[in-house]
N, C-alpha and C positions, 0 to 999 in steps of 0.2 A: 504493500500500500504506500509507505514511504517514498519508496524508487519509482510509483505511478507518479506520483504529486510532484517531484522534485524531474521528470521527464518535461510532465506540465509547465510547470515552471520555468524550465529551459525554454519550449518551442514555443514558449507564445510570443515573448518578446522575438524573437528568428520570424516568426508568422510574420507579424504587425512589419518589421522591417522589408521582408518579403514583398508585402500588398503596397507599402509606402513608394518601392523604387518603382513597382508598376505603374499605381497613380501616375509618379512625375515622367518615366517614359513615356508614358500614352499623352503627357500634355495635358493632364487633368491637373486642374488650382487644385492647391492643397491650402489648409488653414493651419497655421501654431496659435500657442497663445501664452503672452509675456507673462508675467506678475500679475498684474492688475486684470489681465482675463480681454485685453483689450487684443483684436484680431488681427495676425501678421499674415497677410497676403500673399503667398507667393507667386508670382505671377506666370502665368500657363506659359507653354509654347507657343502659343497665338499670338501673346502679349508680345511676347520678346520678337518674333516674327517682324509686327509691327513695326517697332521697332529699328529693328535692322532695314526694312525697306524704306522707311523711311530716310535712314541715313545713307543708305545706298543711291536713296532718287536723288538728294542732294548730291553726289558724288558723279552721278555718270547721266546728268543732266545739262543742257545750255543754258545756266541758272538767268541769265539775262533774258533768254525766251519767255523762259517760266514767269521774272517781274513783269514782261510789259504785257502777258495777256491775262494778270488778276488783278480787278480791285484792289484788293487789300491783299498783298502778296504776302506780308508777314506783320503780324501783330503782337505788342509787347503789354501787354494788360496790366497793369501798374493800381494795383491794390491801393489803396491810401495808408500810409506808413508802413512799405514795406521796401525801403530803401530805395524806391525807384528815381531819385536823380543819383544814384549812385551807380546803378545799373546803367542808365543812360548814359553815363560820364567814363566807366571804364569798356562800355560797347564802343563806345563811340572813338575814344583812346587807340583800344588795342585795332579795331578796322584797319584808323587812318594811318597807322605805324606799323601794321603789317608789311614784308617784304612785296606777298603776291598783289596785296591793292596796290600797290606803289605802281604796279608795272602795266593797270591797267588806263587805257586811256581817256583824257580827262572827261570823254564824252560816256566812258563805260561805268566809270567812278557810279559809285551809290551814298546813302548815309540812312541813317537813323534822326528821324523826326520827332520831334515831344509835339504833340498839339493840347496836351493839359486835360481838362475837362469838358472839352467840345465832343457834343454828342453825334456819334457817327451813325444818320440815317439812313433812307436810303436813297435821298437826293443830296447828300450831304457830300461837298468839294475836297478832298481829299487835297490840300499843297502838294503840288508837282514835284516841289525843287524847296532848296533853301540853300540860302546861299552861291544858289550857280549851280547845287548839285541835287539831281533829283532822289525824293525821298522812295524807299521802296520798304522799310520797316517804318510803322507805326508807333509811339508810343502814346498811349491814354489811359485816364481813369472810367472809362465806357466799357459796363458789364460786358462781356463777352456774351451770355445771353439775352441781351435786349437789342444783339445787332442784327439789322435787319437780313434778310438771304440773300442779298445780293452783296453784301460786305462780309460773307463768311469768312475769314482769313484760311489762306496754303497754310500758313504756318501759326502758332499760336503761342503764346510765352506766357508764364506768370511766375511769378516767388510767393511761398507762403512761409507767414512766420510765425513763431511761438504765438501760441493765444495771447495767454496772460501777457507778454510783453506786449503784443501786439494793443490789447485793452489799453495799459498803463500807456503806453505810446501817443494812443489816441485824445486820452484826457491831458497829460501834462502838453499838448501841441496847441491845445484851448485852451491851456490856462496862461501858458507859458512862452510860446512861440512869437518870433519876431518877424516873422517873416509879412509878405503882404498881404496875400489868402486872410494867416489869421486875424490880420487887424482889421479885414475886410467883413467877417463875422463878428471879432468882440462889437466893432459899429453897428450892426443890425441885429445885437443881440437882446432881444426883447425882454427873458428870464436870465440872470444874474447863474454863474455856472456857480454850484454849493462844492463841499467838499468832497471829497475824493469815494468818502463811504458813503455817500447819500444821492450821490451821482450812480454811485454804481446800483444800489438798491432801487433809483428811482427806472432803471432801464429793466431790472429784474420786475417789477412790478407790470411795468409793459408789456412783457412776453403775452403777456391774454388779456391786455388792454386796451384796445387802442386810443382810448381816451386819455391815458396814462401816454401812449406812444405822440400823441398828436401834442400833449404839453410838455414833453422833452424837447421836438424838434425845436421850440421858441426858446433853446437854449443856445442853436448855430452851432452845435458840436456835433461830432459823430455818431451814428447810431452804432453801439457796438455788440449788438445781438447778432454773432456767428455773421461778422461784416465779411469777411472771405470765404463765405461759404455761398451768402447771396452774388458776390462778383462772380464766384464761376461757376455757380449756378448751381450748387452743391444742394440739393432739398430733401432731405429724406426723413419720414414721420415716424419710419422704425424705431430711431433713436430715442425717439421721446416716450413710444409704448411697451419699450424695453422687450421687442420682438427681433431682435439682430440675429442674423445667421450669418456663417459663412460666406454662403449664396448670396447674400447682398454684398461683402465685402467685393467681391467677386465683380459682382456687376459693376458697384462703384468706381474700381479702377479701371474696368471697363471705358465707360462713359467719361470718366477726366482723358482718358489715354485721347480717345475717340476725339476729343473737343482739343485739348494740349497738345503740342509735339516736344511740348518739354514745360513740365514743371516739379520744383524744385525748392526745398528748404532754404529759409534765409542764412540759417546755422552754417550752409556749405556755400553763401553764394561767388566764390568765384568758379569755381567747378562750373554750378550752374552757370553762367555767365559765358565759361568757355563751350560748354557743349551746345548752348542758344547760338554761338558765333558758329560754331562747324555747319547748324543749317543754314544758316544766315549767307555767310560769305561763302559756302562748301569749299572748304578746306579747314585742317586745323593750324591756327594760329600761332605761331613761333612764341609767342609769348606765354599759352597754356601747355607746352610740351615740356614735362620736367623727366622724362625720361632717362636722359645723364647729368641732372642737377642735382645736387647735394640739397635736402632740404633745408639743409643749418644756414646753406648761404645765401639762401632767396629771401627776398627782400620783402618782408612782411605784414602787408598792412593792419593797424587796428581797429575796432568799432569806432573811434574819433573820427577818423577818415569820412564815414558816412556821414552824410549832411543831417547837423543837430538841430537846425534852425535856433537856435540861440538858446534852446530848450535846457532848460537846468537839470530838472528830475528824468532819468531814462528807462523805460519798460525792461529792460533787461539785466541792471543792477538794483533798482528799487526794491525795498524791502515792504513786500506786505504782509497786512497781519494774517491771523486763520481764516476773521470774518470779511477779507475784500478777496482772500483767495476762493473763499466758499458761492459767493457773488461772481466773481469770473468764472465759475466753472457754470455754472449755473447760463450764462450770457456764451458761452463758448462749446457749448456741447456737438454741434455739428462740426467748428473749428476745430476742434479738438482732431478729432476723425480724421478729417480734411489733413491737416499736419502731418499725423502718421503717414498719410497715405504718400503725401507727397516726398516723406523720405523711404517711401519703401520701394516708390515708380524711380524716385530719381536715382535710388541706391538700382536698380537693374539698367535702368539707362546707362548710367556711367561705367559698369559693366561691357554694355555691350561695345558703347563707344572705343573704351580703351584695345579690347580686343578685334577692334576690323582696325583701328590705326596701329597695333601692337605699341601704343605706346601707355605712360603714365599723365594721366588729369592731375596740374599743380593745383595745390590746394589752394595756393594764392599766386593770385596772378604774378607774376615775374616782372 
C-alpha cells in the first residue's frame, strides 16, 4: 500500500509536466499565478506569430510606400502623465542622429509630430510637414478608441505606468504644476482642489455616481478612475463581479495586441522607446544596440531627466498612507490589470525583437 501511494506521488507531478509541454506545443495560453493570485498570461503561439510578422513587415517592406498611402500611418497615444514629452524628445533625438536617417534624402526624411490635445476626427487635417519635414508619426492625447475608421493607425504606440504613481502624478500636476495647460485650468477652476485624501475619496465616491462624477469635473483636474484603461479602451465588468478566468486574460491581451503594435511599461521605457523606433524607422537604431556594450559604461539617464513640470511632490517616490493606498486601489482596478498586462506583452515583445536582430535591447538608451 505504501509503495502504491508513494508511485502516486511520483507520476502525478511527471503527468501535470507531461500535459503542460503539450498545452504550450500545441500553442494553447496557459495561465500561472503570482502571490497575490493575480493572472500571468503566457502568451500563445498566435500571439508571438503576430508579433514577429509584424516586425518582419517593417523589415522587408518600402516603409515610404506604406506612409504615403495611410492616414495615420503611425500613432503615438500619449496617456496624460505618462512621460510622453519624454518619449517624444528621445524619438525624436535618436531618428535624427541615427547613421541610416542621415543618409536618406532630404525629401525622404520623416519626423514625429506632437499635435497635443487636438481631436482626431474624421475630417480632421492631419499637419503634413513641420518644419520642412513631413510628419508620418503622430503624437496625441486622443483615445485610441474614439478615433474615427478612417484614422485607424498601421501602427499604434502607448506606455503605461504604475497606477498609484500614475494617480499621485495626476493630482500633484493640479496642484503643483507650472506649466501653461495647468495654469490654464487653476483659471477656470470653479471648485477649489481639497486635499490629497478627500480628493481621492471624492472620485471613489463617483464610481456609481455620477452626480458625484459631474461635481469633480468643476474641479479642472483629472478624472482618475482607471484613466488608462478608458485611453485604450480597456473595459471589462468581470473585474468588478469578481468573475475572472483565464479565458478572459487570454482575450484581453488579445484585443490590446490586436489594437497596439507595441505597448509597454513606463518602468522599462527606453527598451520601449527603442522597439516603437524599429517599426517606426524599420531598422534598429545604433543607439539601442548594446550588444558589445559594457552596461557599467552606458550613460544612464534618471527619472529627473523626464519632464517635472516644476512639480515638487512625484507619484513614484511619494509616501502614502494605508488609507490613500486603499482609495487608489479602489480608483485603479482595471489599471491595475492593464499594467500587468502591459509588462507581460512587452516582456515577449522584447523577446522576440532581440532574437530576429540577435542582438541585446539597452536598457537605456546610449
Amino acid at each position: 500500500m505504501k509503495k502504491t501511494r508513494l508511485w502516486i506521488a511520483i507520476l502525478i507531478p511527471v503527468l501535470f509536466i507531461c500535459l503542460n509541454n503539450i498545452r504550450v506545443g500545441l500553442g494553447i495560453e496557459t495561465t500561472t499565478f503570482i502571490a497575490d493570485d493575480r493572472p500571468t498570461y503566457t502568451t500563445s503561439a498566435i500571439d508571438v506569430q503576430l508579433m514577429r510578422d509584424r516586425l518582419h513587415y517593417t523589415q522587408s517592406n518600402d516603409i515610404q510606400h506604406i506612409l504615403r498611402n495611410h492616414t495615420l500611418p503611425h500613432y503615438l497615444m500619449h496617456i496624460p502623465k505618462t512621460a510622453g514629452y519624454y518619449a517624444y524628445r528621445i524619438l525624436s533625438s535618436t531618428l535624427s542622429g541615427d547613421p541610416n536617417y542621415n543618409k536618406l534624402s532630404s525629401n525622404d526624411k520623416y519626423r514625429l509630430c506632437n499635435v497635443g490635445e487636438m481631436p482626431i476626427l474624421k475630417d480632421t487635417n492631419l499637419m503634413p510637414e513641420y518644419g520642412g519635414t513631413k510628419c508620418t508619426m503622430y503624437m496625441s492625447e486622443y483615445q485610441y478608441n474614439k478615433l474615427p475608421s478612417n484614422k485607424i493607425p498601421q501602427y499604434a504606440y502607448t506606455i503605461i505606468r504604475n497606477p498609484k504613481h500614475h494617480v499621485l502624478s495626476q493630482y500633484f500636476h493640479c496642484t503643483e504644476s507650472n506649466d501653461r495647460g495647468a495654469r490654464q485650468k487653476n483659471a477656470k477652476r470653479e471648485v477649489p482642489l481639497p486635499n490629497l485624501d478627500e480628493w481621492l475619496s471624492k472620485w471613489v465616491l463617483s464610481i456609481d455616481d455620477s452626480k458625484e462624477r459631474f461635481l469633480n469635473s468643476k474641479m479642472r483636474c483629472y478624472n482618475p478612475v482607471d484613466l488608462q484603461s478608458r485611453y485604450v479602451g480597456f473595459n471589462n465588468d468581470y473585474i468588478s463581479d469578481n468573475t475572472f478566468t483565464d479565458n478572459n486574460a487570454a482575450a484581453d491581451m488579445k484585443s490590446i495586441l490586436q489594437k497596439f503594435t507595441v505597448v509597454g511599461p513606463l518602468d522599462d521605457i527606453d527598451r520601449v522607446l527603442c522597439v516603437i523606433m524599429i517599426h517606426y524607422a524599420g531598422w534598429l537604431p545604433a543607439k539601442c544596440n548594446c550588444s558589445s556594450s559594457d552596461n557599467d559604461q552606458r550613460r544612464r539617464r534618471r527619472l529627473t531627466e523626464i519632464s517635472q513640470h516644476g512639480v515638487i511632490h512625484h507619484g513614484s517616490t511619494y509616501n502614502t498612507t494605508r488609507f490613500e493606498d486603499s482609495l487608489i486601489e479602489k480608483l485603479t482596478t482595471k489599471d491595475e490589470l492593464l499594467y500587468d498586462y502591459s509588462k507581460q506583452l512587452f516582456g515577449m515583445q522584447l523577446r522576440v525583437v532581440e532574437e530576429y536582430f540577435n542582438v541585446t535591447i539597452c536598457d537605456k538608451i546610449r
